[in-house]
N, C-alpha and C positions, 0 to 999 in steps of 0.2 A: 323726640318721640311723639310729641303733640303736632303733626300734620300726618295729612293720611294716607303717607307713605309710611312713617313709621307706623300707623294702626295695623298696616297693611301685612307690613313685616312679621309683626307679632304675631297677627293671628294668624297666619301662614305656619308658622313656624313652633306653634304651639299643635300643629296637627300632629308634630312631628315628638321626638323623644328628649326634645331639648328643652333647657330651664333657662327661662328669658327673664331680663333685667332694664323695665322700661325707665329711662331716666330723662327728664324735662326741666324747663325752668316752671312749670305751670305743677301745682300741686296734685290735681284731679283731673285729668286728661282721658281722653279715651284707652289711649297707649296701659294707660297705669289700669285703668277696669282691665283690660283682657291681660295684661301679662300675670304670671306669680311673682314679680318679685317689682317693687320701685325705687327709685330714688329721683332726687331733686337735684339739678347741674347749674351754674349759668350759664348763661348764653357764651356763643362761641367765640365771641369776640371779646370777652372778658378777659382779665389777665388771669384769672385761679382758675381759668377752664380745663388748664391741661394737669393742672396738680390733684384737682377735684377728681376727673377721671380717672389718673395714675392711683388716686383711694380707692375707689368704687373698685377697681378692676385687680385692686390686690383685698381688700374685706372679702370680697365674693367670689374672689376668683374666676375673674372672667377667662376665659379662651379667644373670644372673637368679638371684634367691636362691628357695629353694622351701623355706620354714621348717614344719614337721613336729609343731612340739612348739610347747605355749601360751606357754610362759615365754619362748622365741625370739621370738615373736611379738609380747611384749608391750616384749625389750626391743628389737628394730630397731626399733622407733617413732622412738625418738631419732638414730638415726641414717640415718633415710632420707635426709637433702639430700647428708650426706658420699658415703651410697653413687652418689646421683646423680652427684657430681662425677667419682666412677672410671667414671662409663659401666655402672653396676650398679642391677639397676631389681628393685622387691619389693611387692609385692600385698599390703595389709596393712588390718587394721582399724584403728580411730581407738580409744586406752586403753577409752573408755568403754567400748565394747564387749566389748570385751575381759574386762573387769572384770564386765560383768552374766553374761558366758559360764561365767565360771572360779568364779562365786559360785553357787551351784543357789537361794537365797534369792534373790538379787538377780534372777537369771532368772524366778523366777516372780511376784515382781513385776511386772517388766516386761510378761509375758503377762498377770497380773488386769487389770491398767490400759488393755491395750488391745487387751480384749476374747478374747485369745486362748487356748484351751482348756487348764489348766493344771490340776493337780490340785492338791486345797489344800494350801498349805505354812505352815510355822508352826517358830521355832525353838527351841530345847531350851530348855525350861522355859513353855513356853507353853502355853496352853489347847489337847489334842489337836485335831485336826481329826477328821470322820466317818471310821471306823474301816472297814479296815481298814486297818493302816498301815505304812510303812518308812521306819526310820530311816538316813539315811546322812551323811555327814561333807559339813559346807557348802562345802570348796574340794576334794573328792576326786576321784579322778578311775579307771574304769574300774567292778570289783566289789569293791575292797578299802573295806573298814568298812558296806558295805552289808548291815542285817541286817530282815528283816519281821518284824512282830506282830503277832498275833492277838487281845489284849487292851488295854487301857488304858494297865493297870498296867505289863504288858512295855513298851509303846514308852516309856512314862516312866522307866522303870529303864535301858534302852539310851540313851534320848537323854540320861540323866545320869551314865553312864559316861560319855557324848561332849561335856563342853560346846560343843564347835564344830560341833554338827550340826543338820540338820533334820527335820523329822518332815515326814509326806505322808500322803493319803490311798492308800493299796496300788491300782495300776491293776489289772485284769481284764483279760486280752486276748491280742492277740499284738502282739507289739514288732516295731518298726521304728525304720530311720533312714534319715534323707537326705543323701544325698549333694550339696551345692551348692556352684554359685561364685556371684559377685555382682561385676560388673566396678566397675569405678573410680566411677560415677555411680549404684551404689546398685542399680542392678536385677537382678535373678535373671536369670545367662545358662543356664545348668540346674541342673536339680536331679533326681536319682532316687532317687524312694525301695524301697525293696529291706527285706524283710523277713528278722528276724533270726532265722532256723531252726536254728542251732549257734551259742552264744555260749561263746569261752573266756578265763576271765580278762577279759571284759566287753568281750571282740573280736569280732565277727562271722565266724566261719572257713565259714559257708555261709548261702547266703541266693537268694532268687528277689525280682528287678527285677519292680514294678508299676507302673501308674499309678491315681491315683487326685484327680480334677480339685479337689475339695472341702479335698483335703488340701493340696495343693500348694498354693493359694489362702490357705489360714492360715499358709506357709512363707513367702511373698511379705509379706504384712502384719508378722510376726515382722522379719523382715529391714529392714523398714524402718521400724519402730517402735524397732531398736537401730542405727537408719543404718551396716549394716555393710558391710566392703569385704571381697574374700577369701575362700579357700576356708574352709568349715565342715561339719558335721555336728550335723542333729536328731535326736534321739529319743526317741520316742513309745510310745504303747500304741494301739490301736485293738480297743475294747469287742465284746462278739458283735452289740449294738445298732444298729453302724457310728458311731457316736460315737469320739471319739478324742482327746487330749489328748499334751503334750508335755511332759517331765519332763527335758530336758537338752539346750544346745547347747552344741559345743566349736568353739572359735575355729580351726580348723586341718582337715587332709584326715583321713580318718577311718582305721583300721586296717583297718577293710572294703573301702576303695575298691576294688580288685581286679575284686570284684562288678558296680561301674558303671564299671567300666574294659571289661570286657568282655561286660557288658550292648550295649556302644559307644559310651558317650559319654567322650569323649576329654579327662578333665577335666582332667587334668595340661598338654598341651597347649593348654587353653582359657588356663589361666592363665598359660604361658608368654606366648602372644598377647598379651594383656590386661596384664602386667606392660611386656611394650614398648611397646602406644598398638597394636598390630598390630590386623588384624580378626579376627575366628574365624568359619572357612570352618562352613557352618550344618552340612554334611553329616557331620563329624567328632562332633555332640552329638546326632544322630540314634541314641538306644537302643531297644533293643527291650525290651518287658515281655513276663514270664514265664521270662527269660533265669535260668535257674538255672547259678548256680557255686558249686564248692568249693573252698577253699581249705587247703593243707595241708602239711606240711614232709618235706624229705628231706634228707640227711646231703648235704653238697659236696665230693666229693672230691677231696684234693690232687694238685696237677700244674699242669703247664702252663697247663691252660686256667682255671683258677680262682685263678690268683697276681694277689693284685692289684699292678695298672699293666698288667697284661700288654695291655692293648687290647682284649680280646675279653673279651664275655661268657661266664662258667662254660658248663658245659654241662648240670651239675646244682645250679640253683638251692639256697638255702639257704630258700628262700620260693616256692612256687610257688602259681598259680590257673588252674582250668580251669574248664567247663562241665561241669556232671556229666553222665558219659555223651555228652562232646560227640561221638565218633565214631559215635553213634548216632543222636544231637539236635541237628544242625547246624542253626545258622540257615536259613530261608530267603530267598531274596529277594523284594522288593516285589510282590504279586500281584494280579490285579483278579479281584474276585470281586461277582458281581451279586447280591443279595437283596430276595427277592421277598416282598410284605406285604399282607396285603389286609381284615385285622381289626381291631379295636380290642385283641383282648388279644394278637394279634403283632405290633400294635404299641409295647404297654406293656411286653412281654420282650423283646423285641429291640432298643431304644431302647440299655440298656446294651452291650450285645453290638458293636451297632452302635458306639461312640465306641472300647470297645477296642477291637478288629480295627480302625478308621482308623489308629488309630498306625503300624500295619505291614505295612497292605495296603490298595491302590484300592479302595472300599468304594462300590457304585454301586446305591440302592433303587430296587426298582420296587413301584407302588403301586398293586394289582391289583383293588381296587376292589370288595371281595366285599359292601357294605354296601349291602342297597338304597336306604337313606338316605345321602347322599353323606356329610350334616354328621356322621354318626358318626365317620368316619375321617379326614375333614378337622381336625377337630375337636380330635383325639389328633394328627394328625401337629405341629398347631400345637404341643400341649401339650410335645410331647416334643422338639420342635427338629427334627423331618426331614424332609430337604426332597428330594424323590424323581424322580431324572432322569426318571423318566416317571411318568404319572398314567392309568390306563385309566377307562374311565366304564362304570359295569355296563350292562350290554343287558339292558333289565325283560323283552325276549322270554322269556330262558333265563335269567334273575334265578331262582332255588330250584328251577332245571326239573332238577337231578340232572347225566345225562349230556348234556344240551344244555349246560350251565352248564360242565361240564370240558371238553368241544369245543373252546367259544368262549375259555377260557383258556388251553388248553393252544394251539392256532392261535395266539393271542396272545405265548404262550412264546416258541415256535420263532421268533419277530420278532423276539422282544427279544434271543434269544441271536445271531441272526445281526449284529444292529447293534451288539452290544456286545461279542463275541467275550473273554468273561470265562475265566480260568481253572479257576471255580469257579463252583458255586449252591451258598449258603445255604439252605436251609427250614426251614421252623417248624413243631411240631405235626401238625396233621391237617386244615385246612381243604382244600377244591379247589388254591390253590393249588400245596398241596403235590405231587399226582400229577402236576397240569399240569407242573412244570417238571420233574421226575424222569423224566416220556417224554419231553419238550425234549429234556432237558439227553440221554436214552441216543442219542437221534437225532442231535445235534450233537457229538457224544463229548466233553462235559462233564463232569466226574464232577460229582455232587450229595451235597454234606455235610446231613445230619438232624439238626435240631437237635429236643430232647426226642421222643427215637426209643425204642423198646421198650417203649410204652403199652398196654397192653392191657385193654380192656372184655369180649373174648369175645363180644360181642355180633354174629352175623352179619347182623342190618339196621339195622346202625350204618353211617352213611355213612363219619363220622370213624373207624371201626374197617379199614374199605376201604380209607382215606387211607392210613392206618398201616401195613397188609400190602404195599402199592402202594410207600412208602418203604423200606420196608426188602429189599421183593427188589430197587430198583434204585439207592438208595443205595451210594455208594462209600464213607462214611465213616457211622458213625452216633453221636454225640453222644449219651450214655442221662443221665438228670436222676440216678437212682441206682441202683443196684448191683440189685436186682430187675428193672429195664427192663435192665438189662445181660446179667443170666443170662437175661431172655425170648426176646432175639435169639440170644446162645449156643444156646439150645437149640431155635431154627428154623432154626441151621444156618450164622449168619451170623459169619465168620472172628473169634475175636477177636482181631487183629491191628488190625482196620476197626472196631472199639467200646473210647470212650474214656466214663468218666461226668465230668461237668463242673456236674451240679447243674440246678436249674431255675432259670432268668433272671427270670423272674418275683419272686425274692427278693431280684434284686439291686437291682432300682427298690425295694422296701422299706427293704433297708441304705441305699442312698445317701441314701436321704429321711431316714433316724433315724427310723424308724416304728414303735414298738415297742409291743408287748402293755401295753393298758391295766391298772390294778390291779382287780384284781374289782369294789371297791367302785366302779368308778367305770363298773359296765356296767351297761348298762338292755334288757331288750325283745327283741326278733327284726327282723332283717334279713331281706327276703326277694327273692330275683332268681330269674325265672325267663322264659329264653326261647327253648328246644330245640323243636322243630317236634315232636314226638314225646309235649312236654307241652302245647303251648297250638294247636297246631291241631288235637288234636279237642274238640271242644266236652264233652264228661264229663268230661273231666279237666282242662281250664281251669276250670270249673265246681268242682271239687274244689279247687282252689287255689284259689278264691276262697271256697269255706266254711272252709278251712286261714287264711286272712287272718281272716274276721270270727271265726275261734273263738281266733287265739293274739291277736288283739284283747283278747277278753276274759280270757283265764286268762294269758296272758304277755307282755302290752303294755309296753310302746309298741310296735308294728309299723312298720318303715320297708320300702314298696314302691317301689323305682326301678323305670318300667314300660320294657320295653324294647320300641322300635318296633312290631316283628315282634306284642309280645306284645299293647301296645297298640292293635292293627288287630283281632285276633284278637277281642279285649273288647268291641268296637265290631260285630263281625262276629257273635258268637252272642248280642249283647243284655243282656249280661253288664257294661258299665261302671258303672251305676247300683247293682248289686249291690254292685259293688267300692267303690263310694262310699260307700255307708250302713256299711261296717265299721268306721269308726272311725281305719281304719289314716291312717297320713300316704303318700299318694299322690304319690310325686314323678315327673319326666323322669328320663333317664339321667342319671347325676351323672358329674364332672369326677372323674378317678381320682384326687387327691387328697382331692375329698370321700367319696369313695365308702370309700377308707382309714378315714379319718375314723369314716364311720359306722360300720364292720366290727369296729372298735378298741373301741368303746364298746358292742358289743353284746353280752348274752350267750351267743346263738345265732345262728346263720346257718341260714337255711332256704333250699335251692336246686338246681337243675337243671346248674348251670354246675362244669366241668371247672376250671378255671383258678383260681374263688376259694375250692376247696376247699385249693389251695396257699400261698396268702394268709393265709385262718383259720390254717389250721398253722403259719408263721411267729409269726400274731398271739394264739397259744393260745385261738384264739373256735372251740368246738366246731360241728360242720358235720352236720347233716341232709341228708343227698342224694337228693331226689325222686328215683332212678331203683331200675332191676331191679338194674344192675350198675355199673363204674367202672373209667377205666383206671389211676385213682389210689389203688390197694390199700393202698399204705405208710400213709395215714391212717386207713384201718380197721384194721387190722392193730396202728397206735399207740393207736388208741381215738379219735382227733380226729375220726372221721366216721363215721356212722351212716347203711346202706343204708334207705331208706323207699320204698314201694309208694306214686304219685301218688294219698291217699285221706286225707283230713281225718283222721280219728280213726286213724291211723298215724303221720300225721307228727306229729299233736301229742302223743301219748304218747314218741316218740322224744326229740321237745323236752322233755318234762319229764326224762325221763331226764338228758341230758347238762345240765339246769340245775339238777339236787337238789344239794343241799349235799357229800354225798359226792362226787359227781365232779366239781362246780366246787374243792373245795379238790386233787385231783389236779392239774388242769392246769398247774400251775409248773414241776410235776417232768418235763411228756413233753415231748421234745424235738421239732426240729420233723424232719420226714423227709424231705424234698423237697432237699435243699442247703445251703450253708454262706452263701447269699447274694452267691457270688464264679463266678458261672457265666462271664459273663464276658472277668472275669480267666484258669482255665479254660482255656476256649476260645479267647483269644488265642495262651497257649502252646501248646496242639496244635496250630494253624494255622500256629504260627512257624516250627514242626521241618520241616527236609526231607523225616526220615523218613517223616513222615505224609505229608506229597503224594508221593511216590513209593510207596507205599501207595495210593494213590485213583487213581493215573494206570487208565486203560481200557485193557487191552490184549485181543485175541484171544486165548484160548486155544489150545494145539498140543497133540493128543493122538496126533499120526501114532506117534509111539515106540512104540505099541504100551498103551500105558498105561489104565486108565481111572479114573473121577475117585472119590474115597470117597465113601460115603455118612456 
């Protein structure tokens, strides 16, 4: 009971209507301040450990044992029937497991064998594994004897200072652990995992609750590949790649738990249930992600209220956890928020977006139909899984006719908010959509969140630049991808109290896929998409882009063209398909956004018109040629990752050679990417979570009667 999982427990659990019984081998423990009742044990690997409890739990009449420490754990095994017979019931793993747990060797066997992502281990004196590497003690347990190296020689010299240890490959990343239980019959009743943002002494003392469906999924198979029963904790590393691997689980509740205690899942209590045969009410493991807490210590001061037996909880814990900033970042409750889609690529950013926010809010698409090809967006919504309470069907009347086409959307709007009376709109970017519901939504006093708000092109006969102006004077909330769309709204005036950055979503369908920058050698040719009304409806500059195909045909092949619809009618329209034929190039349809990754990856250039996959190339270090004047994605010029090009054969293929000379292909390793961290999101769940931000976005009338008037 003396570490601070058992503090943890206790005072959890004295919230509640139970009489707890803190017992240690330490006299005066923290454990013993907060419980009403103590006693003194030995340690677990004593031999009178199991007789000593079999008293404790028949004097006091315990009902359920809540074992804390691995060595308890492993020795109540032998005595579960006795405790059954006093009417004492304990949630426990079967030795094996136990043993694969308490061995970090034995653990990562268990992971190569089946299948699950482990980093290579190998033990002292054995052939290093890929370098970089950490040595640490094979039955240890938190940070003590863990040391890293950078050479060979080093980890061979530390791992024979240790004969009892392992050697590993050094993860890259950011760590995490999960928090799980696993009832009687082997299956995960939950689990959360919570990222390890302050570790002290190899304890988690702050951390932020996510979810992340891929991971959890290798938790479940781990679990039942070591058939285990009982609470536990994993932990991992999760790579910038979004790959991820696991390098320790401990048979027992975690010193973190705090975290996913008041995350809200109620895991102490799951186990309680679970240790009787009871049910576990669902609502009690209902957590939120993004739930950030700290954990941290304060002195307990003597008196009354802090003597233990006295019955009452301390008043000043010797262990406390809150939410950082919770009197500012209060949860909120369950909310319906309707999001509207009507793209291919809002529907490839928002796909993520959309799974978090369902965790912890009614999440209800509408599917606006911008495509005048249906199967484009039907297409994707398959690809992606979303399946959209309503479906509009474009009107070819006002199909690209400008402000006929926002009419008939925005009329459409006002329907869909009146039938579904959401507390919120979602928007995306800059298509139609986006204005339609934002005068909806100011006429039905909606507030409208923007998601990748403060884009700017400058361009005043840019539709999408219109979209964007039109978002942000009637946006309640503005979502910026990064910190320059953030100062752009700052400095049109718009509150920053109402602007959060959260990255652009776009990188998150990347991360989750593991879609990572191919190695140089393994890139060939030019990618080329284009299909902006502005390039391929006038016939001289479609015509340009088709001598731009036949000429990086010949000086920077292989050329891959995916034709997009729009672009493909246009080709057909000024006589121009047969041209595009004899270039050589590979001529495809629109491709499945995973192949389309695919190609992007493998390419040494991108040549293109489009907004969206200049964010892409950045993530994927594939340097980006952008046929226009201007861009509202500056972060990648400004990184060097894209090159502004005038729509004229002998400009974009001089720009192409530029970003594929040898000097600037060997830079690209080193530029990062600018767009996001790939966890948009993630993000954007926890700003949705806080109250303070809806109460921030609520509509209200302004009152200047006092006499007042408003700043400039």
């Amino acid at each position: 009971m003396g570490g601070p999982a058992g503090t943890a427990i206790v005072e959890h659990l004295r919230t509640g209507p139970h009489r707890v019984l803190a017992a240690d081998t330490e006299p005066d423990t923290a454990g013993h301040r907060l419980a009403g009742a103590q006693a003194l044990l030995p340690r677990g690997t004593h031999p009178s450990y199991g007789a000593e409890v079999l008293r404790l739990v028949e004097a006091h009449r315990i009902e359920v044992i809540v074992p804390t420490v691995a060595e308890e754990v492993a020795a109540l095994h032998d005595h579960v029937e006795p405790l059954l017979d006093l009417g004492c019931h304990v949630l426990i793993p079967e030795p094996r497991a136990v043993t694969a747990c308490s061995d970090k060797y034995a653990f990562a066997r268990v992971c190569a064998e089946n299948g699950i992502p482990v980093p290579e281990t190998v033990l002292a004196g054995e052939p290093a594994p890929q370098g970089p590497w950490i040595v640490k003690p094979r039955h240890g347990r938190g940070s003590r004897g863990v040391f890293p190296a950078d050479t060979a020689a080093e980890a061979a010299r530390l791992a024979g200072n240790a004969p009892d240890s392992i050697v590993q490959t050094r993860l890259a990343g950011r760590e995490f652990t999960v928090d799980l239980l696993c009832g009687p019959d082997g299956e995960v009743v939950v689990q959360v995992p919570r990222w390890r943002e302050q570790v002290r002494g190899g304890i988690s003392s702050a951390g932020t609750a996510f979810r992340m469906p891929e991971l959890e999924a290798q938790v479940e198979l781990l679990v039942k590949a070591l058939e285990f029963r009982g609470a536990a904790n994993v932990q991992g590393c999760l790579a910038e790649d979004g790959s991820f691997a696991f390098f320790e689980m401990n048979p027992r509740f975690s010193g973190g738990l705090p975290i996913s205690l008041l995350a809200g899942a109620d895991i102490v209590g799951a186990y309680i249930a679970l240790a009787l045969g009871q049910p576990v009410p669902k609502e009690s493991l209902a957590w939120e992600p993004g739930r950030r807490v700290v954990r941290y210590l304060t002195q307990a001061a003597p008196g009354p209220t802090s003597t233990p037996g006295s019955g009452e909880p301390p008043r000043n814990a010797d262990l406390l956890a809150r939410a950082a900033g919770e009197e500012d970042h209060r949860p909120v409750g369950r909310r319906r928020i309707l999001v509207p889609l009507g793209t291919r690529p809002e529907i490839i950013k928002l796909a993520p977006v959309l799974m978090g926010l369902s965790a912890i809010h009614d999440i209800r698409v509408v599917f606006t139909g911008q495509h005048t090809t249906a199967a484009l967006g039907d297409d994707m919504l398959t690809e992606f899984g979303i399946d959209p309470i309503e479906r509009w069907t474009p009107d070819p009347r006002t199909a690209g006719s400008g402000a006929e086409s926002l009419g008939a959307l925005t009329s459409k709007a006002a329907g869909s908010l009146r039938r579904h009376r959401p507390d919120a709109v979602l928007v995306l970017g800059d298509t139609y959509t986006v204005p339609a519901f934002c005068l909806a939504g100011v006429a039905a006093q909606v507030p409208v969140v923007h998601l990748e708000a403060g884009l700017r092109s400058y361009n005043p006969l840019s539709r999408e630049e219109a979209n964007r102006r039109v978002a942000a004077s009637l946006a309640a909330l503005h979502l910026a991808p990064t910190e320059r769309a953030a100062a752009v709204l700052r400095g049109e005036g718009i509150p920053a109290e109402r602007i959060q950055v959260v990255g652009n979503p776009v990188l998150d369908a990347l991360r989750s896929r593991g879609v990572l920058a191919a190695p140089v050698s393994e890139r060939r040719g030019v990618l080329i998409t284009v299909h902006r009304p502005t390039t391929v409806d006038v016939p001289e500059r479609l015509a340009e882009v088709v001598r731009t195909v036949e000429r990086l045909s010949r000086e920077a092949g292989p050329v891959v063209f995916p034709v997009h619809p729009r672009t493909a009618d246009r080709l057909r329209a000024f006589g121009l398909e047969e041209q595009l034929a004899a270039t050589g190039a590979e001529i495809l349809a629109p491709l499945p956004y995973t192949d389309l990754l695919r190609r992007l990856r493998h390419s040494q250039v991108v040549v293109t018109d489009s907004g969206g996959l200049q964010e892409e190339a950045a993530w994927l270090r594939v340097p980006a040629v952008v046929m226009r004047g201007s861009t509202p994605r500056w972060e990648g010029v400004e990184a060097g990752l894209a090159r502004l090009s005038p729509v004229e054969h002998g400009a974009v293929c001089e720009a192409v050679a530029e970003v594929t000379a040898p000097r600037f292909v060997a830079r690209l390793a080193s530029l990062e990417c600018p767009y996001g961290d790939g966890r948009t999101a993630e993000h954007t769940a926890r700003v949705l979570g806080r109250s303070d931000v809806w109460e921030r976005m609520s509509l209200r009338e302004p009152d200047f009667t006092d006499g007042q008037v408003p700043a400039i």
